[in-house]
Backbone as ProteinMPNN parsed JSONL, in Angstrom:
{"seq_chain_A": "XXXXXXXXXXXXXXXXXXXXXXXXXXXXXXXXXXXXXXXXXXXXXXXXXXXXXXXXXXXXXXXXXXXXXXXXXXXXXXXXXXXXXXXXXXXXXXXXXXXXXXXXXXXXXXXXXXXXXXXXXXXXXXXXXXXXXXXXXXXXXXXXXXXXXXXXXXXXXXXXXXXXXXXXXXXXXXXX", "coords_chain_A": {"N_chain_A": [[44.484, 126.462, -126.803], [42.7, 124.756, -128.643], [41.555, 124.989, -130.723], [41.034, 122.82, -134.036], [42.876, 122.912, -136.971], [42.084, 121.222, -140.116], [43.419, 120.013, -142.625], [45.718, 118.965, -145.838], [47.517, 116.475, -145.861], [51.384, 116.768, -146.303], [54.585, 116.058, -147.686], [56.211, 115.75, -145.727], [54.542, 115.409, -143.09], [54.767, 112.922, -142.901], [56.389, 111.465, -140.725], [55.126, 111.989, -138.461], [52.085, 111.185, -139.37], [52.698, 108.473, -139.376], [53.437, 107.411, -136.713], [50.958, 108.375, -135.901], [48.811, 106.921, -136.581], [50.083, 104.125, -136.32], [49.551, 104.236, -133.366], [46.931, 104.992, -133.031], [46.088, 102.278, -134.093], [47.375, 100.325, -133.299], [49.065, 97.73, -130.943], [49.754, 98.826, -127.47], [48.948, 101.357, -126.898], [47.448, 101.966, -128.356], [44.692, 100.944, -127.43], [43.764, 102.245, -125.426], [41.981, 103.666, -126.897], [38.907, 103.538, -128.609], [39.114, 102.276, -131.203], [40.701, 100.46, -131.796], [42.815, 97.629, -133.071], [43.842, 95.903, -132.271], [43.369, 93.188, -130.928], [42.793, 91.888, -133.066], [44.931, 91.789, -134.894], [48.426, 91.977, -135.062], [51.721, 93.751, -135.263], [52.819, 96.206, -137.698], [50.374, 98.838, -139.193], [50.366, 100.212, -141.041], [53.42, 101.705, -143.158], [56.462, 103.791, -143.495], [56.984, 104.331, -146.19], [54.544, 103.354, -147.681], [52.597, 105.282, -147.192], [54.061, 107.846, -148.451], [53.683, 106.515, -150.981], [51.187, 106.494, -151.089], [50.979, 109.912, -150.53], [51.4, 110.422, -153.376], [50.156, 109.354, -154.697], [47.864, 110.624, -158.118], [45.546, 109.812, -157.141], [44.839, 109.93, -154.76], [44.88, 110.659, -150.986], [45.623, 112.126, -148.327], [43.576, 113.289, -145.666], [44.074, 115.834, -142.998], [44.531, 116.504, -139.628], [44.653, 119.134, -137.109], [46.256, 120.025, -134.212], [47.075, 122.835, -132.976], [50.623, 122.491, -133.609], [50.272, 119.711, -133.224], [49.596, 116.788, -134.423], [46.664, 115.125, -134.552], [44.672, 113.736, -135.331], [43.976, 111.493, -138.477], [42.867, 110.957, -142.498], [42.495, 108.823, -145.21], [41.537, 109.279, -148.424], [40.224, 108.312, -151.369], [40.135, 108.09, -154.797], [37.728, 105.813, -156.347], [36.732, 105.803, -159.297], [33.994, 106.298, -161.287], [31.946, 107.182, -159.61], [32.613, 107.027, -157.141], [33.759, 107.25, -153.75], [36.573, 106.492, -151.545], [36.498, 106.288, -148.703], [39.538, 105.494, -145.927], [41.707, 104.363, -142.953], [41.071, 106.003, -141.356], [42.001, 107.443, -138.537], [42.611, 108.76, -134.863], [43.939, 110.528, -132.189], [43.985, 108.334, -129.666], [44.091, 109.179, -127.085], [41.704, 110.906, -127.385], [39.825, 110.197, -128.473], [36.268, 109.496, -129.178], [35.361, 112.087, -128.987], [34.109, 113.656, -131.239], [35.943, 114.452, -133.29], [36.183, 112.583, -135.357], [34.019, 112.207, -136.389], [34.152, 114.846, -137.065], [36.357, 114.553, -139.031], [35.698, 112.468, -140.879], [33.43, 113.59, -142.085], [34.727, 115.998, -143.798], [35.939, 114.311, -145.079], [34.267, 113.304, -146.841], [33.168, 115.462, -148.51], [35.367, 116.568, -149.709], [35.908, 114.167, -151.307], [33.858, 114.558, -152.594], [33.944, 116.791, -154.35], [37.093, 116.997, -155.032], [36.762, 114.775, -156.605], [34.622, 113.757, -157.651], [32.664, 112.612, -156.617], [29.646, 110.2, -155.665], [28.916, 109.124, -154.336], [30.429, 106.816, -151.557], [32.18, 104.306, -150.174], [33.455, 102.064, -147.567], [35.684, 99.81, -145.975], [35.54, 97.32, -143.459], [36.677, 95.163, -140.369], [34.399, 92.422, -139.915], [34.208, 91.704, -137.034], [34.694, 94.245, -135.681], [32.332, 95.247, -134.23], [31.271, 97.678, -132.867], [32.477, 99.725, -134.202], [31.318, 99.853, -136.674], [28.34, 99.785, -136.153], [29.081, 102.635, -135.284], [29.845, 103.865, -138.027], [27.167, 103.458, -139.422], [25.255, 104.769, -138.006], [26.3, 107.109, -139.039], [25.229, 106.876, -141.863], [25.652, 104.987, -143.408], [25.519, 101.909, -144.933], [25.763, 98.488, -144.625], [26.718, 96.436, -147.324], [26.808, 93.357, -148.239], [28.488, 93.064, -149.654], [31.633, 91.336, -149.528], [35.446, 91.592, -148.547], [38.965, 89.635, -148.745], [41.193, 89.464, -146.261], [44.265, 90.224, -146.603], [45.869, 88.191, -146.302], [49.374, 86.329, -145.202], [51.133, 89.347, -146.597], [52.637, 91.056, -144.73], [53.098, 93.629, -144.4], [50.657, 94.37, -144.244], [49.646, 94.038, -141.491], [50.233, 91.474, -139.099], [48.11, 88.592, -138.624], [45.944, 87.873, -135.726], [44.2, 85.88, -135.961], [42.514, 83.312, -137.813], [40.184, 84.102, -139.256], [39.557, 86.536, -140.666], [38.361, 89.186, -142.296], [36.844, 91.268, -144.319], [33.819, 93.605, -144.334], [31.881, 95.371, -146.586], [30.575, 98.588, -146.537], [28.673, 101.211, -147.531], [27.653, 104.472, -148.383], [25.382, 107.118, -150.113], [26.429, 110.423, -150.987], [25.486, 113.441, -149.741]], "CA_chain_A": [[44.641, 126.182, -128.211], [41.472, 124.004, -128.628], [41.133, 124.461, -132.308], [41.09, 121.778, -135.114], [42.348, 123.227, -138.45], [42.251, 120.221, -141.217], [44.244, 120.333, -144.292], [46.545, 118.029, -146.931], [49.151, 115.961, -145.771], [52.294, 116.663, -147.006], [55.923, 114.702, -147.246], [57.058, 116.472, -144.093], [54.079, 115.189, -142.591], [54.423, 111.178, -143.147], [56.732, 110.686, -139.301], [53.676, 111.97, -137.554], [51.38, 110.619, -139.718], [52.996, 107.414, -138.837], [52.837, 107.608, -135.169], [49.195, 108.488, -134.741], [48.493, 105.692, -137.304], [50.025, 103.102, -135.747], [49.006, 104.323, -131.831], [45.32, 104.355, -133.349], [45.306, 101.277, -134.505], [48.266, 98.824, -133.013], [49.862, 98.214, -129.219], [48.724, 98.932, -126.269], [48.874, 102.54, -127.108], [45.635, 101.959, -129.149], [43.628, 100.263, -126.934], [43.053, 104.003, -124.559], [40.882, 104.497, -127.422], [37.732, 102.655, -128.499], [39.359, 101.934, -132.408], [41.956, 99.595, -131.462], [42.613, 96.238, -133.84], [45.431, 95.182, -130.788], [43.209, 92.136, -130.539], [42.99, 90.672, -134.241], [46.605, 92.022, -135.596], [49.824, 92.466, -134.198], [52.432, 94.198, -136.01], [52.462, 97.6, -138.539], [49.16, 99.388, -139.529], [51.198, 101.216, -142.124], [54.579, 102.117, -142.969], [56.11, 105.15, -143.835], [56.854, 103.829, -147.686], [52.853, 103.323, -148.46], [52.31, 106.761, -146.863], [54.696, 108.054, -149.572], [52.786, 106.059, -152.357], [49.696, 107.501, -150.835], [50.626, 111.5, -151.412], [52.577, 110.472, -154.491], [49.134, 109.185, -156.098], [46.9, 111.846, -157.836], [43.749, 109.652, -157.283], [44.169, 109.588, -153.398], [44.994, 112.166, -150.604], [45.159, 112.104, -146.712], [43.183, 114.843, -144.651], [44.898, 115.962, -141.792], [43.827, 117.44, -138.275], [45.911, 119.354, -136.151], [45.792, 121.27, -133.096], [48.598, 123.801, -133.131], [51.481, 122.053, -133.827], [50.67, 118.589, -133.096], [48.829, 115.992, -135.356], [45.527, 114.406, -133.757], [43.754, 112.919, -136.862], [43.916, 111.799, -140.588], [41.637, 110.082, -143.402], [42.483, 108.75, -146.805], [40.76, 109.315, -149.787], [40.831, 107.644, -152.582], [38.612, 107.908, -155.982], [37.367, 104.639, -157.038], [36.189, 106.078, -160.592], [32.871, 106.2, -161.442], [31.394, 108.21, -158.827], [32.681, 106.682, -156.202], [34.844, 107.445, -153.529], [36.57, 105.487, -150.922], [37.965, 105.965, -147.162], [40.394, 104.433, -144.437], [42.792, 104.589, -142.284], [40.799, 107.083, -140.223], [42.729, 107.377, -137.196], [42.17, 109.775, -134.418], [44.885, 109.849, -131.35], [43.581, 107.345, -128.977], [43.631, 109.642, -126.033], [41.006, 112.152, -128.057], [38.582, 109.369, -129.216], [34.874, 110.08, -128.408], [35.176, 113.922, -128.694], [33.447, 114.323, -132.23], [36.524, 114.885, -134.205], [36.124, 111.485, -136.133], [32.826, 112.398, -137.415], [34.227, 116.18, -138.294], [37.233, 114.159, -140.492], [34.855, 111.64, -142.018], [32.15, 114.611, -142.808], [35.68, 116.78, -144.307], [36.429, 113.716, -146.125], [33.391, 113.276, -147.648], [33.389, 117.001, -149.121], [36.868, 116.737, -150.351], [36.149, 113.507, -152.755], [32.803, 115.171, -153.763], [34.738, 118.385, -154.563], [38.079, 116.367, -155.929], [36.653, 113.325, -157.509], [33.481, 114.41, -158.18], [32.21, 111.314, -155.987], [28.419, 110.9, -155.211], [28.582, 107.961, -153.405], [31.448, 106.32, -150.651], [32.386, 102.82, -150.05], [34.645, 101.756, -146.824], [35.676, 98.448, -145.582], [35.575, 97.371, -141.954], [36.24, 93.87, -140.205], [33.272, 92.736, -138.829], [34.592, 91.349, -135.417], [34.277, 95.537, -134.814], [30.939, 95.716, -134.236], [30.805, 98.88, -132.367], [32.371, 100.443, -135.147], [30.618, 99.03, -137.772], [27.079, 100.688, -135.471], [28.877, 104.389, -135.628], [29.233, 104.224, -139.349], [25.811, 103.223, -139.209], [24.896, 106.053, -136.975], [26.464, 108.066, -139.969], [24.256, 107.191, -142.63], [26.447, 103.681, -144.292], [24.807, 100.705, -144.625], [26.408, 96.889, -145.0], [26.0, 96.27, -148.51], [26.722, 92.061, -148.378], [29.621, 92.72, -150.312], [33.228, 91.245, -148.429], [36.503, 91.72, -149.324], [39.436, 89.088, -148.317], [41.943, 90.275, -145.374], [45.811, 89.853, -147.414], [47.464, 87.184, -145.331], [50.734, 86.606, -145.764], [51.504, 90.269, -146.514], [52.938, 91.607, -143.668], [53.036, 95.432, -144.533], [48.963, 95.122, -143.484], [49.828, 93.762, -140.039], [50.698, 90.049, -138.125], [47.258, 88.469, -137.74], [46.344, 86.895, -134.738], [43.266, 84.661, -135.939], [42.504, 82.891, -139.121], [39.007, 84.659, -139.704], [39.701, 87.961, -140.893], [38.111, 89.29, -143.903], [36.278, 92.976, -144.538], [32.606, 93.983, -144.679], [32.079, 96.587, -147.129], [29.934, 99.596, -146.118], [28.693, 102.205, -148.381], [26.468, 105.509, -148.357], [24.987, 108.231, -150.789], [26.744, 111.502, -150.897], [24.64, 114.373, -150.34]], "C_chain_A": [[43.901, 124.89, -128.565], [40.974, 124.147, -129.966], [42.03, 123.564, -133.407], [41.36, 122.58, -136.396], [42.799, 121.303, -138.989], [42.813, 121.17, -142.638], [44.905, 119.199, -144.905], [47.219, 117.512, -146.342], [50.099, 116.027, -146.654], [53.476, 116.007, -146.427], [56.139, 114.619, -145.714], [56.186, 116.038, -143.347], [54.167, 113.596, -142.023], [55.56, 110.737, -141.349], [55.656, 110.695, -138.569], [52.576, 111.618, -138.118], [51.478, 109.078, -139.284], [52.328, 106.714, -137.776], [51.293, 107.648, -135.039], [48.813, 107.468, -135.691], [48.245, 104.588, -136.6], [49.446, 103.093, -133.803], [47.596, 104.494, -131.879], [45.164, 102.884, -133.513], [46.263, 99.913, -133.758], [48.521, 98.992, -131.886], [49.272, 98.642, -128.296], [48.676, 100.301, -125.961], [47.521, 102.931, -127.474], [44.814, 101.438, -128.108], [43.219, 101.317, -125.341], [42.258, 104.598, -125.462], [39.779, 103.435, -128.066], [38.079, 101.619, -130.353], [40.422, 100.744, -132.558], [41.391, 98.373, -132.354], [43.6, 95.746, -132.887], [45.056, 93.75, -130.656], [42.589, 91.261, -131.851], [44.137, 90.795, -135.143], [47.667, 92.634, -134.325], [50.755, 93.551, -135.362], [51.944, 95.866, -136.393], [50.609, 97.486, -139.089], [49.741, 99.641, -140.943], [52.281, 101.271, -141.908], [54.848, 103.612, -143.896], [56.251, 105.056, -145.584], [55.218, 103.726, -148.124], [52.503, 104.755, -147.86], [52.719, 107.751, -147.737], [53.749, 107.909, -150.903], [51.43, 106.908, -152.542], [49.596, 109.142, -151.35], [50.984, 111.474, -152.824], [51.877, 109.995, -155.813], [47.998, 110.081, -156.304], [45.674, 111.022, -157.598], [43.458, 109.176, -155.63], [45.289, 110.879, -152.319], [45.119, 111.565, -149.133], [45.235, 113.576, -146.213], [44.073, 114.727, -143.096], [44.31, 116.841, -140.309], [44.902, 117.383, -137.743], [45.529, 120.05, -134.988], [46.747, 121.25, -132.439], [49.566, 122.831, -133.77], [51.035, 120.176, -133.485], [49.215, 117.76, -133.77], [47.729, 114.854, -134.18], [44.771, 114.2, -134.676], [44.07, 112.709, -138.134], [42.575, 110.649, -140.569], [42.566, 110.041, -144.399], [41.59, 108.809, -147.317], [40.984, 108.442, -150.73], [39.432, 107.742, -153.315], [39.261, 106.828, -156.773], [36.767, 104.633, -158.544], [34.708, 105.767, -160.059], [31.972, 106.488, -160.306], [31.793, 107.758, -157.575], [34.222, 106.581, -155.67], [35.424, 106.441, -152.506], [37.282, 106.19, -149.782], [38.39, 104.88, -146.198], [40.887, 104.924, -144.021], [42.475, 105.73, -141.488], [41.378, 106.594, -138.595], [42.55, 108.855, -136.316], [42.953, 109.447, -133.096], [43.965, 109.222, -130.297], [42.917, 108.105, -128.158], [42.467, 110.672, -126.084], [39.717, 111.485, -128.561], [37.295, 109.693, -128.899], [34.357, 111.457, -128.541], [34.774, 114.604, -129.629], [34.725, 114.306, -133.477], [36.434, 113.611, -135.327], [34.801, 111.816, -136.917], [33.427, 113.384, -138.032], [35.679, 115.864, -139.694], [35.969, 113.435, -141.62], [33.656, 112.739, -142.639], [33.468, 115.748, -143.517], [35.692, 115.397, -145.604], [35.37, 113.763, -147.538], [32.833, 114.229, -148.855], [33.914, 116.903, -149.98], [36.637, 115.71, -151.47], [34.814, 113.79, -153.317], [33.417, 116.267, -154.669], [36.069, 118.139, -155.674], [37.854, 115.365, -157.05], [35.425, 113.138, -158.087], [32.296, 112.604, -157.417], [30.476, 111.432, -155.483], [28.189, 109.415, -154.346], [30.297, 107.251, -152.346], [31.654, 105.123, -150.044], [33.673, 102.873, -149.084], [34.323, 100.022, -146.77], [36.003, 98.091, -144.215], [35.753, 95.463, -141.564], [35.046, 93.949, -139.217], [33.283, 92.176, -137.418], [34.226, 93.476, -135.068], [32.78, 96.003, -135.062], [30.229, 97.004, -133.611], [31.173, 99.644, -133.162], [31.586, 100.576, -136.158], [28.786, 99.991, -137.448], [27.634, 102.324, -135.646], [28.848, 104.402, -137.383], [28.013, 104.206, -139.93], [25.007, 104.267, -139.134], [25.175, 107.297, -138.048], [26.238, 107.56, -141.044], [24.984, 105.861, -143.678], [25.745, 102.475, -143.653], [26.219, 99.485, -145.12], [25.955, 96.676, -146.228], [26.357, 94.9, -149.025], [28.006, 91.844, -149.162], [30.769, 92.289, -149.155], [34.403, 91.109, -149.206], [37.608, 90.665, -148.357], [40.77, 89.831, -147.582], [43.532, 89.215, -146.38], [46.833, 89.203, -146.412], [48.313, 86.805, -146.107], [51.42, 87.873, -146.269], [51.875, 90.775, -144.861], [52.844, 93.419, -143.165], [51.635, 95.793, -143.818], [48.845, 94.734, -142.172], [50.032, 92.14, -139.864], [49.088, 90.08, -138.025], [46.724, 87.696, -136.531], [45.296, 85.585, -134.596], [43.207, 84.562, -137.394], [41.378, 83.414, -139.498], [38.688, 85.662, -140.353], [39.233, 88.181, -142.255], [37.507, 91.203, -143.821], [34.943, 92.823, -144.83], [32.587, 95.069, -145.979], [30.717, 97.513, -146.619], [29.767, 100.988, -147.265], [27.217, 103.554, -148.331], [26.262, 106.516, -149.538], [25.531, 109.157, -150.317], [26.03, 112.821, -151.125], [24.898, 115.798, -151.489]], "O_chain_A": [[44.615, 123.912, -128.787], [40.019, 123.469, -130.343], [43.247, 123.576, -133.592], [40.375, 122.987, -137.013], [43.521, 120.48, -138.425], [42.691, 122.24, -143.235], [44.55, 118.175, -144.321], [48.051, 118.359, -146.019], [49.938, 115.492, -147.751], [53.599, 115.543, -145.294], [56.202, 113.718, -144.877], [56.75, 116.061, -142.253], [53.72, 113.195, -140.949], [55.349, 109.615, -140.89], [55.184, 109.685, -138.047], [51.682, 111.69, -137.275], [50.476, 108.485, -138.886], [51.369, 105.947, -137.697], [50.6, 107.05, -134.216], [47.964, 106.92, -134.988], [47.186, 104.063, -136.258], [49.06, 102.099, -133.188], [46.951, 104.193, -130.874], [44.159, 102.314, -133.088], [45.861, 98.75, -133.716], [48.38, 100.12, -131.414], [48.062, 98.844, -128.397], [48.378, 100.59, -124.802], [46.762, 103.821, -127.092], [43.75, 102.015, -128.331], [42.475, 100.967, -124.425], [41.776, 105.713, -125.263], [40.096, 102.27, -127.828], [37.473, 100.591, -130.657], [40.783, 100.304, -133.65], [40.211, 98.05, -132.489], [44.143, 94.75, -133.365], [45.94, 92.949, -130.353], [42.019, 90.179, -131.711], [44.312, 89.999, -136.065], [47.648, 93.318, -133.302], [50.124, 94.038, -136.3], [51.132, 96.568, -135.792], [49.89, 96.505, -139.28], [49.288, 99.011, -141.898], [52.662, 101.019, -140.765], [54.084, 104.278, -144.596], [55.518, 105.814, -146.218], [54.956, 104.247, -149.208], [51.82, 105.303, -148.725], [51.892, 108.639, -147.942], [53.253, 108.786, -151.61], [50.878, 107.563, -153.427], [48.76, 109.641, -152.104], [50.869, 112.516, -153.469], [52.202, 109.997, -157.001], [47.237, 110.426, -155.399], [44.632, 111.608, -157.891], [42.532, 108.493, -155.192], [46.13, 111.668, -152.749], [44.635, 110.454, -148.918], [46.062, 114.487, -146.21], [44.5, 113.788, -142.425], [43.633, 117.867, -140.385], [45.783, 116.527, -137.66], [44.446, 120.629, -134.9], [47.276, 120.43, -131.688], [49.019, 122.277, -134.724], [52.021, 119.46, -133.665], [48.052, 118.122, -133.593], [48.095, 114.076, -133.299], [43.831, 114.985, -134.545], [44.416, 113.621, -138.886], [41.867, 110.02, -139.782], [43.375, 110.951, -144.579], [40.575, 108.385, -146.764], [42.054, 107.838, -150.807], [38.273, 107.608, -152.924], [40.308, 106.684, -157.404], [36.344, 103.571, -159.002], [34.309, 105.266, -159.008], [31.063, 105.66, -160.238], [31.087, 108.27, -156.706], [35.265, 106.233, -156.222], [34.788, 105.387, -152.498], [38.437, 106.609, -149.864], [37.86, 103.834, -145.822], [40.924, 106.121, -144.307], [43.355, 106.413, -140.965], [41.132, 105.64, -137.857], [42.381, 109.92, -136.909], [42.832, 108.291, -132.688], [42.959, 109.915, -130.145], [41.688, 108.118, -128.098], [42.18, 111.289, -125.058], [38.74, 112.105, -128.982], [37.352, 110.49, -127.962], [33.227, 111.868, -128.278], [34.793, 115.832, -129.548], [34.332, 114.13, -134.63], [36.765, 114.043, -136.431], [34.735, 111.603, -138.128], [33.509, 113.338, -139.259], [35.94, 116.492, -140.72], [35.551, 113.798, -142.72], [33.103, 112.493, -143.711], [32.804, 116.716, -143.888], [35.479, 115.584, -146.802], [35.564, 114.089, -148.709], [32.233, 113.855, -149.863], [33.413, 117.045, -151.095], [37.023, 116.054, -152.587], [34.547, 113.343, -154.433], [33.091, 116.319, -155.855], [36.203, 118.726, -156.747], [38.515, 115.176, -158.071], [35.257, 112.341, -159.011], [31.45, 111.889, -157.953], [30.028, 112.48, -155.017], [27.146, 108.959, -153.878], [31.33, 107.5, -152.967], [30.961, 105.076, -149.028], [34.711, 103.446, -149.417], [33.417, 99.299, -147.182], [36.958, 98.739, -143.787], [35.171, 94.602, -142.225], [34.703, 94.736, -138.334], [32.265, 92.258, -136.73], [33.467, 93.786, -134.149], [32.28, 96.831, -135.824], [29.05, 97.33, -133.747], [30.407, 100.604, -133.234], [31.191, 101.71, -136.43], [28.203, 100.648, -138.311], [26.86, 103.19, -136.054], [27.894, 104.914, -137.969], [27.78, 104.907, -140.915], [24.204, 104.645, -139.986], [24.482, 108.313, -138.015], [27.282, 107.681, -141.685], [24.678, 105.963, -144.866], [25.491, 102.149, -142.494], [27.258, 99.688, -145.749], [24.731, 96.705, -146.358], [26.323, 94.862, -150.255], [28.529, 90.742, -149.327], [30.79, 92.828, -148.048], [34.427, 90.609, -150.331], [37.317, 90.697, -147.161], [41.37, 90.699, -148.215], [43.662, 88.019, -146.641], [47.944, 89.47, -145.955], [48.276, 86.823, -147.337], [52.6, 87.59, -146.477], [51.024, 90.702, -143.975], [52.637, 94.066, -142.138], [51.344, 96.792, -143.16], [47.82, 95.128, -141.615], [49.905, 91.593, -140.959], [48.532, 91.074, -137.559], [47.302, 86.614, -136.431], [45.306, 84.679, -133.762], [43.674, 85.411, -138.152], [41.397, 83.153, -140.7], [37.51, 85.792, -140.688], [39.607, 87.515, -143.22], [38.034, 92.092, -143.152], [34.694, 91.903, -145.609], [33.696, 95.564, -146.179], [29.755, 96.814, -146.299], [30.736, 101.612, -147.698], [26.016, 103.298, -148.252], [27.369, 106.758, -150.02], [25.408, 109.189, -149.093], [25.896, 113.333, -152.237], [23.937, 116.469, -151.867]]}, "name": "protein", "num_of_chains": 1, "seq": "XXXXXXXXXXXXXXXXXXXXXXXXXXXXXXXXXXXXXXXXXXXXXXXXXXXXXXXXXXXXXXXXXXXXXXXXXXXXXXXXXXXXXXXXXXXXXXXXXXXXXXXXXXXXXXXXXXXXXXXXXXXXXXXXXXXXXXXXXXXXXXXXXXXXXXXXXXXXXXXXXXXXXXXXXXXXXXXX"}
């Protein structure tokens, strides 16, 4: 049982959405896969309250990958108006990293806010301490566009950080 369907997240989805969230991105759960932030935040990625907010707004969405019964990927969406769309929170379970399915969410996502939001262009945000990430989005057709966005210290909901440097690149590509 080696196939990927993708589809919507729904309510019933947000415990296991959770989980592969935070074991993508936090703990030493994350760091068996190449996406890990374990070494500039501590704490939550997400909780299950903004996961909520997330299906509960019409101008954003999370794709879902499964295979059979058990959850091994999402993406958010979100439309930024004016042709432009936005993702995050791509997560992919740790132990699965490398194996393509991260490109086949981010090339689903990309569809879905041309298709939903009528998006012709896509804007993410990345810190740039991940520089090997920062090269695959690259690799998929997003450039650095000089813009930066400031990392929300003192919020806690976006994680514990563990250095004072933290901020966001922004990254953006043409939608074919």
């Amino acid at each position: 049982m080696n196939e990927i369907t993708i589809r919507d997240a729904g309510t019933a989805d947000i415990p296991a959405l959770h989980g592969l969230i935070e074991s993508a991105y936090r703990g030493e759960a994350s760091r068996a896969g190449w996406t890990t932030e374990a070494d500039l935040l501590d704490g939550q990625r997400t909780d299950p309250d903004d996961l909520a907010d997330i299906l509960a707004d019409p101008k954003q969405d999370l794709l879902t990958a499964w295979r059979g019964d058990d959850l091994v990927g999402c993406v958010l969406i979100a439309d930024r108006g004016e042709g432009t769309g936005y993702f995050g929170m791509l997560s992919i379970s740790p132990t699965l990293q490398g194996g393509g399915l991260g490109r086949r969410l981010v090339d689903a996502a990309h569809r879905a806010m041309a298709e939903r939001y009528g998006a012709t262009r896509v804007r993410i945000s990345v810190f740039p301490q991940r520089e090997t990430l920062i090269a695959w989005y690259q690799r998929l057709g997003y450039r650095l566009t000089g813009d930066t966005l400031p990392f929300p210290y003192g919020n806690p909901r976006f994680g514990l950080p563990k250095r004072d440097d933290l901020y966001f690149v922004v990254m953006e590509r043409e939608l074919d």
